[in-house]
C-alpha positions, 0 to 999 in steps of 0.5 A, a space after each residue: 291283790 290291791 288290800 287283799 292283805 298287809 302288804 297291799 300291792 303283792 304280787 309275790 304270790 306262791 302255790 301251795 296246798 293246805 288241808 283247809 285253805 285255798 292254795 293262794 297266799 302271798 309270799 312276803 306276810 303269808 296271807 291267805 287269799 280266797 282262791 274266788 279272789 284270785 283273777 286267774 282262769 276258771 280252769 285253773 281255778 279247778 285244777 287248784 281245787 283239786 
């Protein structure tokens, strides 16, 4: 998640659902990360779609 937000090398990332956002967001300045972003697996992209 190399300068994706303010804290450059995250990988302290948290799932959560908000109306409006995608689900990913780091959990040490809270940014949002675009869930097409995220090197995760399509399937689980879907499902976080959902």
């Amino acid at each position: 998640m190399k300068n994706a937000c303010a804290c450059n090398d995250s990988y302290d990332l948290k799932v959560e659902a908000d109306i409006g956002a995608d689900a990913i967001w780091c959990n040490n300045c809270y940014y949002n990360f675009g869930i097409e972003h995220v090197p995760i697996s399509i399937e689980l992209k879907k499902e976080l779609l959902e």
